[in-house]
Every structure is written in structure tokens, then in C-alpha cells.
C-alpha positions as CSV (number, residue, x, y, z in Angstrom):
1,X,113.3,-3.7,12.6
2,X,115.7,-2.6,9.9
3,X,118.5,-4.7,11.3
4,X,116.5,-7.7,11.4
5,X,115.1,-7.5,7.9
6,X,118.7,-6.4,7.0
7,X,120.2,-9.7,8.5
8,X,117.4,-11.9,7.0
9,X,118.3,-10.8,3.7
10,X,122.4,-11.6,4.2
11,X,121.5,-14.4,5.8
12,X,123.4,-17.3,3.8
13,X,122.8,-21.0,5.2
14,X,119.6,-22.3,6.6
15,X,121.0,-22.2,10.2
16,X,122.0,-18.7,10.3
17,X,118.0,-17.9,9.7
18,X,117.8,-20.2,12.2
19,X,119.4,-18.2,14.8
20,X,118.0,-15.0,14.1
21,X,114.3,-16.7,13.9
22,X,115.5,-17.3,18.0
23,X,116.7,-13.7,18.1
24,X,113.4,-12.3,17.1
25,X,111.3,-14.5,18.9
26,X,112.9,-13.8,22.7
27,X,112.7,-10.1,21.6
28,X,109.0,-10.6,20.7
29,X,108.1,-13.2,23.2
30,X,110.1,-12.2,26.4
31,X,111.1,-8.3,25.5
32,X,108.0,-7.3,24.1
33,X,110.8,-5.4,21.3
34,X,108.6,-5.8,18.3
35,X,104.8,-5.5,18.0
36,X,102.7,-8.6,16.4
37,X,102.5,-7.3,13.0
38,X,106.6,-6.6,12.8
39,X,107.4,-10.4,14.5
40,X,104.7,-11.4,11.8
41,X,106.4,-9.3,9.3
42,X,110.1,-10.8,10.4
43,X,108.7,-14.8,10.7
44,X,107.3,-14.4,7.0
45,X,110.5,-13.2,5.7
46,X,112.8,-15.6,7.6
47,X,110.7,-18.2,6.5
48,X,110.5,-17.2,2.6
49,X,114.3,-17.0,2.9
50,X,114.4,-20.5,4.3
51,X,112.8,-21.8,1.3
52,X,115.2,-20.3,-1.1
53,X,118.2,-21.0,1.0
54,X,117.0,-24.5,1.5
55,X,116.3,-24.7,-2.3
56,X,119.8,-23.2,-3.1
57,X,121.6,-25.7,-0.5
58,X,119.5,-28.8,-2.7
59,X,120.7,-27.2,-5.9
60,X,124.8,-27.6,-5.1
């Protein structure tokens, strides 16, 4: 869990969230690696960081 929330915040470019968004939902969905409340917990943070990223990317 600390990894992912680790690599959310580094993340840099809106496809980069993208991929780890993937990563965390086949652990979640197909691993059962993360309970509901830590995939909740990861989707709410990859998708505030989308929204700043996106923001930043408009921005240039």
C-alpha cells in the first residue's frame, strides 16, 4: 500500500497514473491484494492526482 501511494505521488504525466490505476485494479480485482477500503483509498488518490496533473499539463 505504501508503494502505491508512494508511486501516485511521483507520478508526473496523466498516463503514468494511468498505468498504475491498471496496476491497482488487477491487484484488487483479480489478486484480491488490496481490501475495498485501500483500492478505494488508491482510486481517490490517483484520481485527485489526475486532476492536478491534468490541470498542470493545461497550464504549460
Amino acid at each position: 500500500m505504501a508503494k502505491a501511494r508512494h508511486a501516485v505521488q511521483g507520478a508526473k504525466t496523466d498516463q503514468k497514473l494511468r498505468e498504475i490505476r491498471g496496476k491497482v485494479e488487477k491487484r484488487f480485482l483479480d489478486e484480491g491484494f488490496y481490501s475495498d477500503a485501500q483500492a478505494d483509498e488508491l482510486f481517490a488518490l490517483i484520481d485527485t492526482k489526475r486532476e492536478i496533473v491534468s490541470g498542470q499539463e493545461v497550464a504549460s
